[in-house]
N, CA, C and O of each residue as an XYZ file, in Angstrom:
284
protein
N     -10.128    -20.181     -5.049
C     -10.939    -19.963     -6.226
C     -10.456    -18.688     -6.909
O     -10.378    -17.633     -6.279
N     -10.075    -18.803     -8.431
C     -10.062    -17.746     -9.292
C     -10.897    -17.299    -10.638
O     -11.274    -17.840    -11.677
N     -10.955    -16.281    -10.157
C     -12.343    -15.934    -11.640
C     -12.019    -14.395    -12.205
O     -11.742    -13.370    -11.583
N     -12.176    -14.666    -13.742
C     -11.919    -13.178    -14.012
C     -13.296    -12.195    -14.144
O     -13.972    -12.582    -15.097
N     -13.701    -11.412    -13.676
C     -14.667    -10.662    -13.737
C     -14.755     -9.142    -14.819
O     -13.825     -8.488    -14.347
N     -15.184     -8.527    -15.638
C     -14.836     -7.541    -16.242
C     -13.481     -7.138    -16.132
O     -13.216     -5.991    -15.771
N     -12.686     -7.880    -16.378
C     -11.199     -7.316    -16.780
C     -10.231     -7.922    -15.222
O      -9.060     -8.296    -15.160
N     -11.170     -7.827    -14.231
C     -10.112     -7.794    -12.724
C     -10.307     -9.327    -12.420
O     -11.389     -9.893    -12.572
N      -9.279     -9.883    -12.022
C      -8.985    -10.904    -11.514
C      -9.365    -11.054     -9.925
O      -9.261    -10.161     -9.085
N      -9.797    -12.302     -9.724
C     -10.576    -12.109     -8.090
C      -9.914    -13.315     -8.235
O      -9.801    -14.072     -9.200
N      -9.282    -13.377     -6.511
C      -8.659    -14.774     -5.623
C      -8.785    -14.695     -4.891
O      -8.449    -13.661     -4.314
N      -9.408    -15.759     -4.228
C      -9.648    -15.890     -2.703
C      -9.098    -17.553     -2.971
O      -9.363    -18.410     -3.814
N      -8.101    -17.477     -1.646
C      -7.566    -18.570     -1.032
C      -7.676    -18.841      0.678
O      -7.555    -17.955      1.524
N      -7.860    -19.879      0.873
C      -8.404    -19.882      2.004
C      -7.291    -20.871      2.550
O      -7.566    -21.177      3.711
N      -6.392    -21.336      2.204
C      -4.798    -21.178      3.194
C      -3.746    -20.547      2.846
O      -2.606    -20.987      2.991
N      -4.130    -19.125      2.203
C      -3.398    -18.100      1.922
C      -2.814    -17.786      3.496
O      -1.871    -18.387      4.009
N      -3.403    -16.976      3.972
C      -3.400    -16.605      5.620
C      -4.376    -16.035      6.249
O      -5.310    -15.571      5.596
N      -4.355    -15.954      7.650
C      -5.457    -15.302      8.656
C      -6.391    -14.418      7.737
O      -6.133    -13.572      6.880
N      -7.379    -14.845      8.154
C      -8.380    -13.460      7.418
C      -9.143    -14.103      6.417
O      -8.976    -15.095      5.708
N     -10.124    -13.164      6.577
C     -11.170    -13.918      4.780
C     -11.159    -12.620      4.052
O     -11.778    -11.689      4.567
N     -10.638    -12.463      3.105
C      -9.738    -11.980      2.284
C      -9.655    -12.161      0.789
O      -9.367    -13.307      0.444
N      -9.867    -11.175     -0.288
C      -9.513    -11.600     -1.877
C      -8.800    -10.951     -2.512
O      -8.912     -9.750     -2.266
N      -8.035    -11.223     -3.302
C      -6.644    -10.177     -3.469
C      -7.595    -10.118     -5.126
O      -8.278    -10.956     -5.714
N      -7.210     -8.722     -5.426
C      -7.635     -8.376     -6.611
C      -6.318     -7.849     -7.724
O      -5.373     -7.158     -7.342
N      -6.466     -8.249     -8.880
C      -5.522     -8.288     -9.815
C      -6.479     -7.656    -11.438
O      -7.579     -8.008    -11.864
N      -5.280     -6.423    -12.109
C      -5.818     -6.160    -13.248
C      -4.182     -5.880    -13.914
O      -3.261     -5.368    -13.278
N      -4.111     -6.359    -15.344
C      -3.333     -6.089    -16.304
C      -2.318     -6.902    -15.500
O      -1.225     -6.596    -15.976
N      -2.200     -7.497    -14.838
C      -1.378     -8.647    -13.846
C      -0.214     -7.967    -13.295
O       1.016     -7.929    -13.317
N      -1.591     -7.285    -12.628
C      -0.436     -6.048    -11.054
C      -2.083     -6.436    -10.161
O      -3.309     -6.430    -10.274
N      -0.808     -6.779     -9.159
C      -2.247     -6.601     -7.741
C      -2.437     -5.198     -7.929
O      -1.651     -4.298     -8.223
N      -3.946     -5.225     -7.636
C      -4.489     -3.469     -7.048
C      -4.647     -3.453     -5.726
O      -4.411     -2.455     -5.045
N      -5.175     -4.869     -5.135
C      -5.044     -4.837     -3.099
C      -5.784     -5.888     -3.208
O      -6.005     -6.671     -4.131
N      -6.298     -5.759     -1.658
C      -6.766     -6.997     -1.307
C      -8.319     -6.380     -0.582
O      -8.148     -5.469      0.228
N      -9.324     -6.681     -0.750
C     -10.647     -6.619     -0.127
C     -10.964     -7.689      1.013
O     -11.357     -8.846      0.865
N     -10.677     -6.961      2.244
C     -10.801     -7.712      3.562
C     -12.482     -7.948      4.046
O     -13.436     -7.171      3.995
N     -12.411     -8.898      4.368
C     -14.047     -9.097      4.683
C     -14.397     -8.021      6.017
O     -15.444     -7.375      6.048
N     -13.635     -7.966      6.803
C     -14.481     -7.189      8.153
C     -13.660     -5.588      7.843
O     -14.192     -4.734      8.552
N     -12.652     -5.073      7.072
C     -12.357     -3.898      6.897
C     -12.902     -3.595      5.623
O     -13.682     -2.650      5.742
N     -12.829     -3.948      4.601
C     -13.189     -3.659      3.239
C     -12.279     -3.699      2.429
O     -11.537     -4.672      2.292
N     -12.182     -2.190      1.501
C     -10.797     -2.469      0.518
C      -9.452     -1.968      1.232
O      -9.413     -0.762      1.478
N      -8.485     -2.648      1.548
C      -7.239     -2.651      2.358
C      -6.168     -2.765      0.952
O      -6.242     -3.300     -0.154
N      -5.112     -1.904      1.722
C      -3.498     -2.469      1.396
C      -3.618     -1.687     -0.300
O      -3.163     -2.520     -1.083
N      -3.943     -0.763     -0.860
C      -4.027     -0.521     -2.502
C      -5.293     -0.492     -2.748
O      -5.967      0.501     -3.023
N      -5.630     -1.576     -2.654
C      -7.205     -1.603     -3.409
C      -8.596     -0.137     -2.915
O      -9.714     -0.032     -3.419
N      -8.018      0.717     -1.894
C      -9.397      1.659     -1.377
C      -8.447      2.661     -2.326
O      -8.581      3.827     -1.956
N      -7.750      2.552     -3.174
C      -6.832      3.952     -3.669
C      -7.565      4.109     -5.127
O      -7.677      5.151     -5.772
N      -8.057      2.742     -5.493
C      -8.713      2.218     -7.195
C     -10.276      2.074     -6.879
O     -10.920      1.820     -7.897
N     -11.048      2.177     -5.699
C     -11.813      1.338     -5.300
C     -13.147      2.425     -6.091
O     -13.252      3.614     -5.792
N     -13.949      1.817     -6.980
C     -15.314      2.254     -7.425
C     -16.626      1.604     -6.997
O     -16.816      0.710     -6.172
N     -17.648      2.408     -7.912
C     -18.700      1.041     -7.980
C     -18.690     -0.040     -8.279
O     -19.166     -1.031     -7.725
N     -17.804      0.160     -9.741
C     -18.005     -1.021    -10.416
C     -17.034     -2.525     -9.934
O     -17.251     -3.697    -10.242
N     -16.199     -2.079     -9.288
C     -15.066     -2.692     -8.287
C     -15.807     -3.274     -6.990
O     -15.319     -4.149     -6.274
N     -17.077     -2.655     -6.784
C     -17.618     -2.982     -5.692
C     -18.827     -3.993     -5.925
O     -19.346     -4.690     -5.053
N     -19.187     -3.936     -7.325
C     -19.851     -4.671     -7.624
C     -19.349     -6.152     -8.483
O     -19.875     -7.180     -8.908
N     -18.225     -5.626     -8.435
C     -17.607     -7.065     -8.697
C     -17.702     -8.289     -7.334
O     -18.280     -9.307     -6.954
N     -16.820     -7.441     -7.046
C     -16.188     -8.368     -5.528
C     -17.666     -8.789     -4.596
O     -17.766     -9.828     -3.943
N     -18.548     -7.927     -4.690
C     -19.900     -8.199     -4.189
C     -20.187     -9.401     -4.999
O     -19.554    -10.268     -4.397
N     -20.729     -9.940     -5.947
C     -20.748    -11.178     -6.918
C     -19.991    -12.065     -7.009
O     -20.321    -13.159     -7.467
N     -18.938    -11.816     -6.636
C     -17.662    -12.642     -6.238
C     -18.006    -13.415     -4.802
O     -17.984    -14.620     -4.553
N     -18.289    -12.431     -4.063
C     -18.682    -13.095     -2.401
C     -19.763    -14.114     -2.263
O     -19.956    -15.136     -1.603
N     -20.509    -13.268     -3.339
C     -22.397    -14.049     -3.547
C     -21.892    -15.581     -3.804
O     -22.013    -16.532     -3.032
N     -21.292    -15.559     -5.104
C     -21.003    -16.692     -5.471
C     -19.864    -17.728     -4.562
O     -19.799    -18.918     -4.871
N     -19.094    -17.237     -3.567
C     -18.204    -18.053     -2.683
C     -19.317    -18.291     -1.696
O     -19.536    -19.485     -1.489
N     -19.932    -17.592     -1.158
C     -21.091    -18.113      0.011
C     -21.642    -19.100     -1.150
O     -20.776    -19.970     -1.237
N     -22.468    -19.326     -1.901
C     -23.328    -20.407     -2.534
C     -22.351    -21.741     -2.308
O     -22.759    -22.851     -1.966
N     -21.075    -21.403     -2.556
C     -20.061    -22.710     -2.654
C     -19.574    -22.825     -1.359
O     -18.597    -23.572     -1.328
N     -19.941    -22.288     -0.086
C     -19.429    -22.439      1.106
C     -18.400    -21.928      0.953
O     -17.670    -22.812      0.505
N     -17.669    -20.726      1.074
C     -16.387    -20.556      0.705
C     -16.079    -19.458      1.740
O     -15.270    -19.348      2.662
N     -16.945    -18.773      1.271
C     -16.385    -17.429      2.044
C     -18.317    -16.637      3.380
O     -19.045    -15.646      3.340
N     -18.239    -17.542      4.009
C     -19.788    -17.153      4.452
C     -19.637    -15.821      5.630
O     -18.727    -15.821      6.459
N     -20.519    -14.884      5.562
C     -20.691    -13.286      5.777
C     -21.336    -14.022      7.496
O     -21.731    -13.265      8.382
């Protein structure tokens, strides 16, 4: 699943690889990836805000409703 949220691009693929996992994208450069049991990994804790946090939080909400990504 891809969705653009205030400007950042959210993907979560689920035969990407190991892990539940969403790689985040702005101006079409990854910024990292937000790991479900570490958090923001790999780039993304270097950019990481509220408002970044409240994305990907709404992002999750909405993959749990669709069975996607369940906490």
């Amino acid at each position: 699943m891809r969705k653009k949220v205030r400007g950042y691009i959210l993907q979560f693929t689920s035969a990407d690889h190991g892990g539940r996992h969403i790689h985040v994208y702005r101006d079409n450069h990854e910024l990292g990836v937000f790991d479900l049991e570490q958090g923001p990994i790999r780039g993304l804790d270097e950019v990481w805000s509220t408002e970044l946090r409240e994305v990907i939080e709404g992002f999750i909400k909405e993959l749990n409703e669709r069975g996607f990504f369940r906490t």
